[in-house]
N, C-alpha and C positions, 0 to 999 in steps of 0.2 A: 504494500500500500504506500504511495505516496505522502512526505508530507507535508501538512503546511507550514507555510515559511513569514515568521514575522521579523522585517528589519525596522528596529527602534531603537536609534541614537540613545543609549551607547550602548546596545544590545542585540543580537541578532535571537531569533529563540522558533526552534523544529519541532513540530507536534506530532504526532501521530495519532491516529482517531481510528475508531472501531465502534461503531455503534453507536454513534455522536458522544462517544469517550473517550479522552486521552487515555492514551497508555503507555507512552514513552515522549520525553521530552528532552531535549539537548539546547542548550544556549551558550551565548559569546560575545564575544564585543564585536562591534559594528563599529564603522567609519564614517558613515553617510547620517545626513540629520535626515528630520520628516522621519513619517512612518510609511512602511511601504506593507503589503501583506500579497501573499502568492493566489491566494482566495477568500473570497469571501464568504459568508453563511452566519446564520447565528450564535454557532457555538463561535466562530472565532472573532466575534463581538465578543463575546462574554470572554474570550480568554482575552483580550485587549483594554475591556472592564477588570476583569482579577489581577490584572498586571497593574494598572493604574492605582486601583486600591494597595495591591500588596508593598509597591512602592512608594507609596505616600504615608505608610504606615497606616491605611485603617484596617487591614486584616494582617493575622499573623501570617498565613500561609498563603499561597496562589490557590485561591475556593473554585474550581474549576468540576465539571462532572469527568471521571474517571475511572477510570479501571485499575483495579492492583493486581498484579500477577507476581504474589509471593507467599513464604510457607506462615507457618502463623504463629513464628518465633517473630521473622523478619516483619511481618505485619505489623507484632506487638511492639517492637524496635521504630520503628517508623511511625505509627499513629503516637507516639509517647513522643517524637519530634514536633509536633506538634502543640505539645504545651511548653514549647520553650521561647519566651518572648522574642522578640526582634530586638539585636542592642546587648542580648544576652546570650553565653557560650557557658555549656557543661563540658567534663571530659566524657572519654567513653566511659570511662567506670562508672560516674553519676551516673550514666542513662543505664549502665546494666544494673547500677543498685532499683532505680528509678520502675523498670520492668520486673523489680522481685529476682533478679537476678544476679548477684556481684558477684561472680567468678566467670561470668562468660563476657569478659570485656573484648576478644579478640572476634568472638561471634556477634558482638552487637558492632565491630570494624567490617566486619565481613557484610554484614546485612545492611550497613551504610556505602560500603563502595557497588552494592547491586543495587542501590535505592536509584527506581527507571524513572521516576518523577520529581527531580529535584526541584524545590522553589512550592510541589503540593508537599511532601516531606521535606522542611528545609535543615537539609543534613548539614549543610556548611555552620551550623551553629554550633557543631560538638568538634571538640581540638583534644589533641594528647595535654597529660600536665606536662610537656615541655616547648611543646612547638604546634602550629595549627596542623599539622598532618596533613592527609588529602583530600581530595574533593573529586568528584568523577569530571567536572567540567573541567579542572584547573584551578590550582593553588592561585593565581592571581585573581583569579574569580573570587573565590572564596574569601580573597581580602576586599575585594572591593563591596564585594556583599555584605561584610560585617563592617568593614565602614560607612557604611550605606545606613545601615539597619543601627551604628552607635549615633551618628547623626541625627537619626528620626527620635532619638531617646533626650537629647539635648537640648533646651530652650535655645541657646546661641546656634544651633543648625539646624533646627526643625526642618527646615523648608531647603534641605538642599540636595532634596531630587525634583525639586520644582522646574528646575530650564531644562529637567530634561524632558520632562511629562507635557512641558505648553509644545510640543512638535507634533505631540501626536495629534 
């Protein structure tokens, strides 16, 4: 299946849809301002709406209709990414104390580097305690992400995904 393709300064972002459901998603940085999109339809209105919101800080996650294709460790590892603010980082330990879990910290690593929806599961929020580790998109993703999201937590930067958002 083909997917759809959104370029929005400074981000590019691939969907894939099944059943008017995402279920894999990839993003990047883009070069070009304006918003450009490969198709159009409802659903990718609404994921152009969850993008706005997610980046302006009024949703935690990208609220998007979706599909999860995983076991129901990796589910419970992922839907628990979810209650982690924007602005804020756990290690992996936390999230596997967090799932009832503290000894399977390298299995809640393993079920964040398969997480096929990053931004609806926002994994870029969990770092080792020494260094921010990986991200499936890319480590400089991941820092822009979490300075993105410490900004939206700031009175002095509230508003500094705002020039990127008046393009669209």
């Amino acid at each position: 299946m083909e997917p759809c393709k959104i370029f929005w300064f400074p981000f590019w972002f691939e969907f894939y849809l099944k059943e008017n459901k995402v279920y894999k998603l990839k993003f990047g940085f883009n070069c070009e301002m304006g918003l450009k999109v490969s198709k159009k339809n409802k659903l990718v209105e609404k994921f152009i709406s969850a993008l706005r919101d997610f980046f302006s800080g009024k949703t935690w996650f990208l609220d998007v209709p979706h599909e999860l294709k995983a076991s129901k460790f990796e589910t419970k590892v992922l839907e628990e990414l979810r209650n982690i603010p924007p602005g804020e980082v756990i290690t992996y330990s936390e999230l596997a104390k967090r799932i009832g879990n503290p000894l399977a910290v390298r299995a809640v690593g393993r079920a964040l580097a398969k997480n096929p929806l990053p931004l609806v599961y926002p994994c870029h929020r969990v770092v080792s305690k020494k260094d921010l580790r990986g991200f499936s998109q890319g480590l400089l993703l991941k820092q822009v992400l979490l300075y993105l999201e410490f900004g939206l937590n700031s009175d002095s930067k509230r508003h500094i995904f705002d020039k990127f958002l008046r393009f669209a």
